[in-house]
PyMOL commands that place a pseudoatom at each C-alpha (Angstrom):
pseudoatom trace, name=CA, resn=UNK, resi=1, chain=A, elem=C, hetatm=0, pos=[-29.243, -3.489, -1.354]
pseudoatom trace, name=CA, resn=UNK, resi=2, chain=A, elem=C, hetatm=0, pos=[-27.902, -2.090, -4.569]
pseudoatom trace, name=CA, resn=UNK, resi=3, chain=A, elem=C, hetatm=0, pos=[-25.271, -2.555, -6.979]
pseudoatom trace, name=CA, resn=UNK, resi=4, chain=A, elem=C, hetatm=0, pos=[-24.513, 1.286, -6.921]
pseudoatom trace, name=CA, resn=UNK, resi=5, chain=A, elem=C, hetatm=0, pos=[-26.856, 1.820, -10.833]
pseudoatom trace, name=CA, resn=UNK, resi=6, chain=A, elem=C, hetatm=0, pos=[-30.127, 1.471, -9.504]
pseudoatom trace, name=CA, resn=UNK, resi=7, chain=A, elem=C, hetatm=0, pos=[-30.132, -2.307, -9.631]
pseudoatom trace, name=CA, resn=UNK, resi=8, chain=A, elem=C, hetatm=0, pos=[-31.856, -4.609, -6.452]
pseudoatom trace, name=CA, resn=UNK, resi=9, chain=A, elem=C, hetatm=0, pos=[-29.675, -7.127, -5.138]
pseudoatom trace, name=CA, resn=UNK, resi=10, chain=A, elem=C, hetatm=0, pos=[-30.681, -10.150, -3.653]
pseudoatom trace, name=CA, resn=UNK, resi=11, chain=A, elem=C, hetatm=0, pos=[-28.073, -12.282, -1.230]
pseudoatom trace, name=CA, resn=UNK, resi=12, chain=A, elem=C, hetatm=0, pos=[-29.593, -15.203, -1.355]
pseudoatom trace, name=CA, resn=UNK, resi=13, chain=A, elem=C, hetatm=0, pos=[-29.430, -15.357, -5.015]
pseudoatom trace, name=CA, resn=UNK, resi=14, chain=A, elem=C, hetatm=0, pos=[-26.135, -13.842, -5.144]
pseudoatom trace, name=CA, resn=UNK, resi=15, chain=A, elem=C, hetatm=0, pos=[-23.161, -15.963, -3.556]
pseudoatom trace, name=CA, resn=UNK, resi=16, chain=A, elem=C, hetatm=0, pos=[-20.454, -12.741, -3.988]
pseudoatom trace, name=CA, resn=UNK, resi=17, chain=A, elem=C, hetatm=0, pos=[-23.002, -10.111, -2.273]
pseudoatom trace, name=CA, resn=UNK, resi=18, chain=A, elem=C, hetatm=0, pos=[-23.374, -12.848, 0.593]
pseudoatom trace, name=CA, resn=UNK, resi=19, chain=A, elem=C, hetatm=0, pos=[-20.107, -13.684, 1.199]
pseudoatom trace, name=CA, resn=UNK, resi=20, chain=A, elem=C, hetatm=0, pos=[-19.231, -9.735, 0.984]
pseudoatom trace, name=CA, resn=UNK, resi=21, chain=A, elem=C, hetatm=0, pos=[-22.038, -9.048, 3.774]
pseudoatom trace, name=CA, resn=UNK, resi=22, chain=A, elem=C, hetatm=0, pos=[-20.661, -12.620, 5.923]
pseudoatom trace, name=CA, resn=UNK, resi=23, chain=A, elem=C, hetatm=0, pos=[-17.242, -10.895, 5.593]
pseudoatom trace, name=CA, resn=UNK, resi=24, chain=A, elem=C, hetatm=0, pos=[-18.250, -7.386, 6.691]
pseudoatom trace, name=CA, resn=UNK, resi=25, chain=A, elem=C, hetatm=0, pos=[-20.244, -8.634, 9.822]
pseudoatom trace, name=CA, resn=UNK, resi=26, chain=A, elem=C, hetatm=0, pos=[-17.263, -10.942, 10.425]
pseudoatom trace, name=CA, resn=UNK, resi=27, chain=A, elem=C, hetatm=0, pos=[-14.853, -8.271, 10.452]
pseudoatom trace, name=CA, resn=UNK, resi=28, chain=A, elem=C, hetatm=0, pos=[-16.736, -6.277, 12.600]
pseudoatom trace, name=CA, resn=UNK, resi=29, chain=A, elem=C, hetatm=0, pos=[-16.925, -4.362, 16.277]
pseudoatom trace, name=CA, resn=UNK, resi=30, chain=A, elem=C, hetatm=0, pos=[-20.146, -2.921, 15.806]
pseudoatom trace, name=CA, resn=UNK, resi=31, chain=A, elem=C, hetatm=0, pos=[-23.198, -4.161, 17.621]
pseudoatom trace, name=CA, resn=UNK, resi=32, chain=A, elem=C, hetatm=0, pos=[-26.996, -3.452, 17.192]
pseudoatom trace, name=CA, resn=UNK, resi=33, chain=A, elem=C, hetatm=0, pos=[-29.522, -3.319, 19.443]
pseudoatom trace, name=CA, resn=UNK, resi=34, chain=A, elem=C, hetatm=0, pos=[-32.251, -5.667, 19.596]
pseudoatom trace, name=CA, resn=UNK, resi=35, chain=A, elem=C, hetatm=0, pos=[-34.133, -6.099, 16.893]
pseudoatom trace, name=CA, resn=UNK, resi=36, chain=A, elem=C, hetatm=0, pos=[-37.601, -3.661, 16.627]
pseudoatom trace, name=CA, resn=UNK, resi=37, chain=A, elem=C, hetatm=0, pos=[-40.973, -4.828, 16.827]
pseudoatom trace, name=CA, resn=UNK, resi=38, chain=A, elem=C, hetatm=0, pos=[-42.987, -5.530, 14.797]
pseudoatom trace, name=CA, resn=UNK, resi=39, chain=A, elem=C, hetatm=0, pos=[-44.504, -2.296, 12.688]
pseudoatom trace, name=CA, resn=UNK, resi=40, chain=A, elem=C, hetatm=0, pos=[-40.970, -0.041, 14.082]
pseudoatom trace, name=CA, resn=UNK, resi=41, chain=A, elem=C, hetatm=0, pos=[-38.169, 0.566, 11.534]
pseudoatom trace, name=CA, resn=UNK, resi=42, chain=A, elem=C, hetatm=0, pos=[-35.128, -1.447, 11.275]
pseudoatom trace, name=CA, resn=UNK, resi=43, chain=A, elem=C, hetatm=0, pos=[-33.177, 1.760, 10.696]
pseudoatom trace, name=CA, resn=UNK, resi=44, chain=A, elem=C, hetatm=0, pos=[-33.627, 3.424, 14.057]
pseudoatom trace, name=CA, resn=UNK, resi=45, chain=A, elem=C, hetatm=0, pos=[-30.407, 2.390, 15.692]
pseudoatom trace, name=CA, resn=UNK, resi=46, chain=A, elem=C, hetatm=0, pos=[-31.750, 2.194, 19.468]
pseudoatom trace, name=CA, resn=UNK, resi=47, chain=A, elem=C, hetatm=0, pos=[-29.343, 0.420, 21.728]
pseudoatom trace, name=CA, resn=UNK, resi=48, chain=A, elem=C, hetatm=0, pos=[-26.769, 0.025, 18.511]
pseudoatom trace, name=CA, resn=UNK, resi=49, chain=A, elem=C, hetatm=0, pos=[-23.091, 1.041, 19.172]
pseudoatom trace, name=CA, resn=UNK, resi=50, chain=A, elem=C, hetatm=0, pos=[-19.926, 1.358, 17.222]
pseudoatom trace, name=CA, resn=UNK, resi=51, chain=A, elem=C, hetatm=0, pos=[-18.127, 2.901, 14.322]
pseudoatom trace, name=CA, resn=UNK, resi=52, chain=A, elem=C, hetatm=0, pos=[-21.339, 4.202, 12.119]
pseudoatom trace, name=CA, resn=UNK, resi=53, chain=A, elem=C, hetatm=0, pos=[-19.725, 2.130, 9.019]
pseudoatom trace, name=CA, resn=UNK, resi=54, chain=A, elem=C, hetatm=0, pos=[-19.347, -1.289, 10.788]
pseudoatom trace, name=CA, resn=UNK, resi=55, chain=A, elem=C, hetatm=0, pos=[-23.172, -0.648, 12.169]
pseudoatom trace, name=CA, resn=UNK, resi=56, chain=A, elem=C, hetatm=0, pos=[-23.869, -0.084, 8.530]
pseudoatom trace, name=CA, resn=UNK, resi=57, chain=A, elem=C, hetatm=0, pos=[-22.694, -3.492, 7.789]
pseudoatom trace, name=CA, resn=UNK, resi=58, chain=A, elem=C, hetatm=0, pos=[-24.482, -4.997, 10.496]
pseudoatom trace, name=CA, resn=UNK, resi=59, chain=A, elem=C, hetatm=0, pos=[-27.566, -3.520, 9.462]
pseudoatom trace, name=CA, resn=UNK, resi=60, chain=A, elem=C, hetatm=0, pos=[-27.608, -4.347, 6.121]
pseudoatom trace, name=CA, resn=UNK, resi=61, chain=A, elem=C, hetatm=0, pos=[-26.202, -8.069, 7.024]
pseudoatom trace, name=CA, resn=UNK, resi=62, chain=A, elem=C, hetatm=0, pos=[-29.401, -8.436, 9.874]
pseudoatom trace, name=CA, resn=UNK, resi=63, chain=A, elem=C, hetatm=0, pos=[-31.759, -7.045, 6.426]
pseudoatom trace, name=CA, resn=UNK, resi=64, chain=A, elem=C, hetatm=0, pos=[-30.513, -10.023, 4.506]
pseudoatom trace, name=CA, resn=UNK, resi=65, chain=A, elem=C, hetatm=0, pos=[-30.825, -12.780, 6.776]
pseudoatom trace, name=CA, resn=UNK, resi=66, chain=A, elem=C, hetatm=0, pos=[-27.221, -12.192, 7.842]
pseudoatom trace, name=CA, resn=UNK, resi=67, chain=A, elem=C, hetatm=0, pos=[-27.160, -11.902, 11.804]
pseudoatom trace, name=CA, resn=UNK, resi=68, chain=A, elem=C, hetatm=0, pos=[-23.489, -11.670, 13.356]
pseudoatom trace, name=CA, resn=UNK, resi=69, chain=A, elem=C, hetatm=0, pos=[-24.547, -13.257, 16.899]
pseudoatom trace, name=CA, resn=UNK, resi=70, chain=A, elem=C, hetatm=0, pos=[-25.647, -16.780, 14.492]
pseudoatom trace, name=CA, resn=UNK, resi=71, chain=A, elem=C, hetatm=0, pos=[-23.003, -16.220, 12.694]
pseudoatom trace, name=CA, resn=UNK, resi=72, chain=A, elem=C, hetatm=0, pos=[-20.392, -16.346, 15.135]
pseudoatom trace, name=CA, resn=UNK, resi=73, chain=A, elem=C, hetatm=0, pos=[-21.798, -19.788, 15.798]
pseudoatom trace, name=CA, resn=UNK, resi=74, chain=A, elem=C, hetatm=0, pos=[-20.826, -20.873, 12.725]
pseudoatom trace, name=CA, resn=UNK, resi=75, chain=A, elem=C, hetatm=0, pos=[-17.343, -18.933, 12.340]
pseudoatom trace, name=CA, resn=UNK, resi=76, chain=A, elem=C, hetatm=0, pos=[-16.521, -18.866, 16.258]
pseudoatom trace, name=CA, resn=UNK, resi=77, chain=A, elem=C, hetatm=0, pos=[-14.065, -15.347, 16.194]
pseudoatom trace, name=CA, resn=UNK, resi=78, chain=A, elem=C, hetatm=0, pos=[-10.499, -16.363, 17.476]
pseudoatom trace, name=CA, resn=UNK, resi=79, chain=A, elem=C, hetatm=0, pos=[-8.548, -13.573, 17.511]
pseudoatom trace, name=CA, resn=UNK, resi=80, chain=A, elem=C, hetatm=0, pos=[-8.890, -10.101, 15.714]
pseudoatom trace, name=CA, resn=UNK, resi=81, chain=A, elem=C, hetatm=0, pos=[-5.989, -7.910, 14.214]
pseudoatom trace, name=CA, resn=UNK, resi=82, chain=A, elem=C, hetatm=0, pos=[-7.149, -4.697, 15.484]
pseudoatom trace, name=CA, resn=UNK, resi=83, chain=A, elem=C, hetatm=0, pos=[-7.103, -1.654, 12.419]
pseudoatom trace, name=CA, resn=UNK, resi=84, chain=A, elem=C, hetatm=0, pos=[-4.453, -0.428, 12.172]
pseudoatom trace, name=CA, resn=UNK, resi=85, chain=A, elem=C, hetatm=0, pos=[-3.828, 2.865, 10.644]
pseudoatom trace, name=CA, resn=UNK, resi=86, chain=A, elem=C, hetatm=0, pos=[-1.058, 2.809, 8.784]
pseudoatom trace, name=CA, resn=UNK, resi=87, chain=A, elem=C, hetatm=0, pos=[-2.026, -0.576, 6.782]
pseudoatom trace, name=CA, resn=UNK, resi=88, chain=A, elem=C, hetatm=0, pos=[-5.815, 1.378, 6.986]
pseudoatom trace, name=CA, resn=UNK, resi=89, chain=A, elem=C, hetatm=0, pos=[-7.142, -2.159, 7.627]
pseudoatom trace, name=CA, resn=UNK, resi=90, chain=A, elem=C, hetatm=0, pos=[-8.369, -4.876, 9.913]
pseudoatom trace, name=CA, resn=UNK, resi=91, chain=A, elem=C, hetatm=0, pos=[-9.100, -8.327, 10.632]
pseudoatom trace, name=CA, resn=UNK, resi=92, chain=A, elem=C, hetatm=0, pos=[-10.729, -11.116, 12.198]
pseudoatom trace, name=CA, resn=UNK, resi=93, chain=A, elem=C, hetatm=0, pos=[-10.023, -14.907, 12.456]
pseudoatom trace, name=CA, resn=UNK, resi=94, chain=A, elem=C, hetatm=0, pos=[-12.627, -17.425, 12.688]
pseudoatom trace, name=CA, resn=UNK, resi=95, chain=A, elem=C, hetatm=0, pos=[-12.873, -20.857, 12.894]
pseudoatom trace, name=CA, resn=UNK, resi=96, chain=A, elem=C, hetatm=0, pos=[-13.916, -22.749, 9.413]
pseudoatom trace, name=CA, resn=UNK, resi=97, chain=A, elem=C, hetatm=0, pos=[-14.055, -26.466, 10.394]
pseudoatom trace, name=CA, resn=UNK, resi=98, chain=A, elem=C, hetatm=0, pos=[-10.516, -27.958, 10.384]
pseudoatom trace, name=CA, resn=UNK, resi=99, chain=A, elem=C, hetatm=0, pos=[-9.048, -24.412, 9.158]
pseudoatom trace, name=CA, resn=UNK, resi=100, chain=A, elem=C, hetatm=0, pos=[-9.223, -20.848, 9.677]
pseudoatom trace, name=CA, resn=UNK, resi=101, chain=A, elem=C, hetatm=0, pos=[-11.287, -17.905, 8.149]
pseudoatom trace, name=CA, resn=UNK, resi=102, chain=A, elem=C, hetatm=0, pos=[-9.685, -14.352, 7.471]
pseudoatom trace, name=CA, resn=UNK, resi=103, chain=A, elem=C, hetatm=0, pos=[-11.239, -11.567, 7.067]
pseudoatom trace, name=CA, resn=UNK, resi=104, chain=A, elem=C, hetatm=0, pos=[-10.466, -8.008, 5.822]
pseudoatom trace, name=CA, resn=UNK, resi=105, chain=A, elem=C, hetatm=0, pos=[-11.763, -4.833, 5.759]
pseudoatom trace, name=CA, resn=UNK, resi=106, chain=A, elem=C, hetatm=0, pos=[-10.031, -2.068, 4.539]
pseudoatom trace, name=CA, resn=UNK, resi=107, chain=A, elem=C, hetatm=0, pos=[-8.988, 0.784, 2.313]
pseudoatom trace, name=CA, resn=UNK, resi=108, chain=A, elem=C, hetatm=0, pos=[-9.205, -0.022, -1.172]
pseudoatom trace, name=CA, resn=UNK, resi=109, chain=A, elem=C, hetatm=0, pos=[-5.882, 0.868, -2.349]
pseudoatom trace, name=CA, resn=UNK, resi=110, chain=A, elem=C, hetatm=0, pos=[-4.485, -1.327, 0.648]
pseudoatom trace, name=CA, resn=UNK, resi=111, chain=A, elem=C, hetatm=0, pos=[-5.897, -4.244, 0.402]
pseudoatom trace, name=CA, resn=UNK, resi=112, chain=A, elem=C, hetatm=0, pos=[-6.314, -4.599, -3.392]
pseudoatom trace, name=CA, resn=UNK, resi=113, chain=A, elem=C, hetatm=0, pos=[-2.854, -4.106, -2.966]
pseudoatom trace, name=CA, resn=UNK, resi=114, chain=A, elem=C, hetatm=0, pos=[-2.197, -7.243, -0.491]
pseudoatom trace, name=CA, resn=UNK, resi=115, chain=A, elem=C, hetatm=0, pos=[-4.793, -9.566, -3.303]
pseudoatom trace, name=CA, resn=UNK, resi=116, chain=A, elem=C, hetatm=0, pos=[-3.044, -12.003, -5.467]
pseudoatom trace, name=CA, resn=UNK, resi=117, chain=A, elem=C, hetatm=0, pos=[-6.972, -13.422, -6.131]
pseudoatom trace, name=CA, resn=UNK, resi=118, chain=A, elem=C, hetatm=0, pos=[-10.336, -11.752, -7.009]
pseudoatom trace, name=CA, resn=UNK, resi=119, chain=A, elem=C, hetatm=0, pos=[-13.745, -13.626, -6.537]
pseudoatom trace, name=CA, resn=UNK, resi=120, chain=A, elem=C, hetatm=0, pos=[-15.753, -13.644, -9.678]
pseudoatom trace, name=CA, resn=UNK, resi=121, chain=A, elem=C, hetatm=0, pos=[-18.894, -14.725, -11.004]
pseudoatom trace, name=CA, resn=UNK, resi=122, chain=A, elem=C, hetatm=0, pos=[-16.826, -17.815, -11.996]
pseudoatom trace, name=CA, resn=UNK, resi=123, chain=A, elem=C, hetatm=0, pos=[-15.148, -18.277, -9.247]
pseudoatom trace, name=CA, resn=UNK, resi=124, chain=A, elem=C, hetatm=0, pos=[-11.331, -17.544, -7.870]
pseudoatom trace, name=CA, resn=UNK, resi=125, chain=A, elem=C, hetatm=0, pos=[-8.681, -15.954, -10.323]
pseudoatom trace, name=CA, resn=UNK, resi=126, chain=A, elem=C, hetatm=0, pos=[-5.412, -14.467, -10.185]
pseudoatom trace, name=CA, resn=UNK, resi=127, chain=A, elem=C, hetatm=0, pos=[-5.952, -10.539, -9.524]
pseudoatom trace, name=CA, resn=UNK, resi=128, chain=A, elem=C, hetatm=0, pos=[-3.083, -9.419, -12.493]
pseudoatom trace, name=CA, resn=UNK, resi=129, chain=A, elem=C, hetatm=0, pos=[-2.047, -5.693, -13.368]
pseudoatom trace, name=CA, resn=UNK, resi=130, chain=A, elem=C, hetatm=0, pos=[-4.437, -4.817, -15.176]
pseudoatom trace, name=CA, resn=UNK, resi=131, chain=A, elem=C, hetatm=0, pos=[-7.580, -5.959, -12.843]
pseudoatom trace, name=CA, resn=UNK, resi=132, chain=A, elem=C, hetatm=0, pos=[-6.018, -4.404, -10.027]
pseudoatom trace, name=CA, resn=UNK, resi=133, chain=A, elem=C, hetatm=0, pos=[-5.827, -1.155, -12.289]
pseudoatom trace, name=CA, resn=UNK, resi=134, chain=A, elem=C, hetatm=0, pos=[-9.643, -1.665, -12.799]
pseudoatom trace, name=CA, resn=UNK, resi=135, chain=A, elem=C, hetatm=0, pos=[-10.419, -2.326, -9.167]
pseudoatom trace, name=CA, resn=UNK, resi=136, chain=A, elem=C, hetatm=0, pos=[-8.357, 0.458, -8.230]
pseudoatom trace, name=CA, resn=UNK, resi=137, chain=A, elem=C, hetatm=0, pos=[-10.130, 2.947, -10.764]
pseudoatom trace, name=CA, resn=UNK, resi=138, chain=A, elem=C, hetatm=0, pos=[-14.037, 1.523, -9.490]
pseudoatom trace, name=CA, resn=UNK, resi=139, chain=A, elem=C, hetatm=0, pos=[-12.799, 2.361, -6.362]
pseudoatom trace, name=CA, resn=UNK, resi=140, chain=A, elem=C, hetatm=0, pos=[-11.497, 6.527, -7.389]
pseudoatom trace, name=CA, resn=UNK, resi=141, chain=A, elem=C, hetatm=0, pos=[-15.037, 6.720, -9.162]
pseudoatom trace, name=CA, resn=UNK, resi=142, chain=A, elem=C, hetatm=0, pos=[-17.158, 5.994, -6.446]
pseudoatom trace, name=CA, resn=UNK, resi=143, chain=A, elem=C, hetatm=0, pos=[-15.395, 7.969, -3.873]
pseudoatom trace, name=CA, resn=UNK, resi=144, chain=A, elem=C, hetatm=0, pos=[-15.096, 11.035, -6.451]
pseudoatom trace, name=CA, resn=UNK, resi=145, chain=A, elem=C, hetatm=0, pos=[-18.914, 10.127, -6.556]
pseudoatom trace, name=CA, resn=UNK, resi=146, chain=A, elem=C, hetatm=0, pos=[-19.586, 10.927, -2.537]
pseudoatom trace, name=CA, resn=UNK, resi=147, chain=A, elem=C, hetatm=0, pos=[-19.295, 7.510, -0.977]
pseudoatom trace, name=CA, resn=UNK, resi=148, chain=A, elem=C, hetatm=0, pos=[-17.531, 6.106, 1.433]
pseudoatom trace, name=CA, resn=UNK, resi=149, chain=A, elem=C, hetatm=0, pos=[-15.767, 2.856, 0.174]
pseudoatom trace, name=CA, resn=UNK, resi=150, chain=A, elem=C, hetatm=0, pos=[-14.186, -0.074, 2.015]
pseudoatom trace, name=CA, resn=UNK, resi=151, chain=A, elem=C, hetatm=0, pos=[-12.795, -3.206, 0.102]
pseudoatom trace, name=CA, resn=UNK, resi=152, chain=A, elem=C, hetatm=0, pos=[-13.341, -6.983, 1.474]
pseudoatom trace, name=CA, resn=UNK, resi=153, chain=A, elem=C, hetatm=0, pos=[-11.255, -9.678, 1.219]
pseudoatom trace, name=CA, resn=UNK, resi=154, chain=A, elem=C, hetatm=0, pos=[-10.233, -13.297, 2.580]
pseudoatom trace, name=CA, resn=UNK, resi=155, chain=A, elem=C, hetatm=0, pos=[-7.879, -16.183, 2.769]
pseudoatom trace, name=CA, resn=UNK, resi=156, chain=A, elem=C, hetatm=0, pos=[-7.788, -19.661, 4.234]
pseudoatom trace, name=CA, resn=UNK, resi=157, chain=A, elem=C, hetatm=0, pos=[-4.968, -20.253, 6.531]
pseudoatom trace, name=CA, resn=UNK, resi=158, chain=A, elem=C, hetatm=0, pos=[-3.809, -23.678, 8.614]
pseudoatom trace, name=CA, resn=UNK, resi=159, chain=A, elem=C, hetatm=0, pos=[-3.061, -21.684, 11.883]
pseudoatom trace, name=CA, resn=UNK, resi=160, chain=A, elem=C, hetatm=0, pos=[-4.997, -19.122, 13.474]
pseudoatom trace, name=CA, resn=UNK, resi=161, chain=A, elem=C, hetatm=0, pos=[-1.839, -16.920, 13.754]
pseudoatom trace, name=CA, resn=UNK, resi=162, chain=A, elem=C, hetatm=0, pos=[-1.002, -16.853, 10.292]
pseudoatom trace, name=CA, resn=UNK, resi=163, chain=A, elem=C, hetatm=0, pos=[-0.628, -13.711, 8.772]
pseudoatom trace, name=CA, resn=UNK, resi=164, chain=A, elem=C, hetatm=0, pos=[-3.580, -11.942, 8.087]
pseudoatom trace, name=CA, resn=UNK, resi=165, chain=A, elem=C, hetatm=0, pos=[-3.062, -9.665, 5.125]
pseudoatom trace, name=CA, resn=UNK, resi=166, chain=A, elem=C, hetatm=0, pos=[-0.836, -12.094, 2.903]
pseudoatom trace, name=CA, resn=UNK, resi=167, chain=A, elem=C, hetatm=0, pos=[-2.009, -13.895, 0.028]
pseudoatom trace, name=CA, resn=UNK, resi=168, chain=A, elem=C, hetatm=0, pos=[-5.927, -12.030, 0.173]
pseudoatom trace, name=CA, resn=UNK, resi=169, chain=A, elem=C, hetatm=0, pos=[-8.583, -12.943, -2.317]
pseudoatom trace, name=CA, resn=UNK, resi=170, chain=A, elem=C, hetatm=0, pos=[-10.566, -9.875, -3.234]
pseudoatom trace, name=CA, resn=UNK, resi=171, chain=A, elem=C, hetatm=0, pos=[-14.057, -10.340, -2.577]
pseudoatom trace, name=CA, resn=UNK, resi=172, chain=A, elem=C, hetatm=0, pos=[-15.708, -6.692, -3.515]
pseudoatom trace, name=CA, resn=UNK, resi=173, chain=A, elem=C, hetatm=0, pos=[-15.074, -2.860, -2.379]
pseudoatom trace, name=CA, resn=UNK, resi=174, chain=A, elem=C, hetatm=0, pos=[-18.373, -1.848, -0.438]
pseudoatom trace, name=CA, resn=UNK, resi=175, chain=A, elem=C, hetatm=0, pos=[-19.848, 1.761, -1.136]
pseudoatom trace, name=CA, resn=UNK, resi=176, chain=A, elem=C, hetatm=0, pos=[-21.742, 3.030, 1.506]
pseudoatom trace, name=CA, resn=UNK, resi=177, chain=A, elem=C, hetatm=0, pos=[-23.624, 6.469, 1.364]
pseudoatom trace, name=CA, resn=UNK, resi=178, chain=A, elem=C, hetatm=0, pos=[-22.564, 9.114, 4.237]
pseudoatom trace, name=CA, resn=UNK, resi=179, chain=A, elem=C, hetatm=0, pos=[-25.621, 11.738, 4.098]
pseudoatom trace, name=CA, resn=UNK, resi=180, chain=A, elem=C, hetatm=0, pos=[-25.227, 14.956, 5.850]
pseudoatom trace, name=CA, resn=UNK, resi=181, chain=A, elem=C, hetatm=0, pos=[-26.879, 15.195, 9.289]
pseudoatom trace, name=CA, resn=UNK, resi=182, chain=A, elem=C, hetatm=0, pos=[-29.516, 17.369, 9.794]
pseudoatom trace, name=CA, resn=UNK, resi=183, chain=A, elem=C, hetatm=0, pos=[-27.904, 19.780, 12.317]
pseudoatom trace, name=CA, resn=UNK, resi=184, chain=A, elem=C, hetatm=0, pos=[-24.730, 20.402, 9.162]
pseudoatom trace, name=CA, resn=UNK, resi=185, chain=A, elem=C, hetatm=0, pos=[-26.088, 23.390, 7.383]
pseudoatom trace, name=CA, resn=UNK, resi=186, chain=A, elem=C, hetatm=0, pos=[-27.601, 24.966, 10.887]
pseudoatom trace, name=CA, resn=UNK, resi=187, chain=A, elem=C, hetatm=0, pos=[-23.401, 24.192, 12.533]
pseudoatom trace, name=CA, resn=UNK, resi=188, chain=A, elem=C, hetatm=0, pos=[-21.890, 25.741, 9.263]
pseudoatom trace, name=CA, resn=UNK, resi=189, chain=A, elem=C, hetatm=0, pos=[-24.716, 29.056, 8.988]
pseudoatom trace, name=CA, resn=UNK, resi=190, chain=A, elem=C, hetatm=0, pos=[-23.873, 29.696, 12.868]
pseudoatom trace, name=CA, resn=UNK, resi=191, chain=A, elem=C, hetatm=0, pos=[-19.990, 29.917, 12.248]
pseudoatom trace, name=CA, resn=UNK, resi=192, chain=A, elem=C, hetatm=0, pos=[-20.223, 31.982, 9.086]
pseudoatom trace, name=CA, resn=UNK, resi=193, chain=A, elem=C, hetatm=0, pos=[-22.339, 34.138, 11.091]
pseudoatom trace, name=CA, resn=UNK, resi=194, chain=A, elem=C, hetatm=0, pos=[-19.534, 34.228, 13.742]
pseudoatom trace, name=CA, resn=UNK, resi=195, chain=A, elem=C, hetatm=0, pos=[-16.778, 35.038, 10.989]
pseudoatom trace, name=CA, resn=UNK, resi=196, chain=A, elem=C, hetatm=0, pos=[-15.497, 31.703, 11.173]
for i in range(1, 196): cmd.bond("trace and resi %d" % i, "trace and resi %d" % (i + 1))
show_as sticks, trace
zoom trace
């Protein structure tokens, strides 16, 4: 895993990146198949199903140690707010011993928008004006860039129908690399041939 200049990541030595990858395979309706055998790569996808992004989160949760079927045993799922386009997000409740886990996926601009709190190396503070202008302008650079970004984010709550996408702590925005598939530049040659 990287941190989008090169630089190797490691979960277990760092508590944000985990709790961005817990989040992700939380808020999730992916699935992968089983895992491969020993000597195959984890990348081939047999048997895994869903939208390619949440599969990508999955993946990269199952290379760090981060499986969502032993998760889920920790943060049993209790309901999910399915995503919904307008609000370009969703989430997932899940139980977190006497309370209740939330968590978000979404467009950037949407749910840095709902955050009153980012996550930092120091722990929780209040997301003002001018960090959400930052977060906002990380996010415009990496998509002018080519990828793909989705931001995470959480909350406690006392009820399990509390609502989801009020009070959010900002966790991280999530680049993920969408290469071109191989059969692209054969699809767009045959329809310039056609006149298309």
């Amino acid at each position: 895993l990287s941190d989008g200049d090169g630089e190797t990541l490691n979960p277990i030595e760092n508590d944000r990146l985990a709790l961005a990858l817990k989040l992700g395979v939380l808020c999730n309706n992916a699935s992968l198949g089983p895992r491969p055998e020993r000597g195959e790569s984890a990348e081939t996808g047999a048997g895994d199903s869903g939208d390619p992004m949440e599969v990508a989160f999955l993946r990269a949760g199952r290379r760090a140690g981060i499986d969502r079927i032993e998760l889920l045993k920790q943060f049993d799922e209790v309901r999910e707010h399915a995503f919904d386009p307008e609000l370009k997000m969703m989430a997932t409740v899940h139980v977190d011993g006497a309370r209740y886990l939330i968590a978000v996926k979404g467009a950037p601009e949407t749910v840095i928008e709902r955050c009153v709190n980012v996550r930092g190396a120091n722990g929780e503070r209040s997301l003002d004006a001018a960090a959400r202008r930052t977060w906002n302008a990380r996010n415009r650079a990496a998509a002018a860039r080519g990828y793909r970004v989705l931001a995470l984010a959480m909350r406690q709550a006392d009820a399990a129908d509390a609502p989801p996408y009020q009070s959010l702590t900002l966790v991280g925005v999530v680049c993920l690399l969408d290469p071109v598939r191989s059969d692209v530049p054969d699809a767009i040659a045959d329809c310039l041939a056609a006149g298309v």
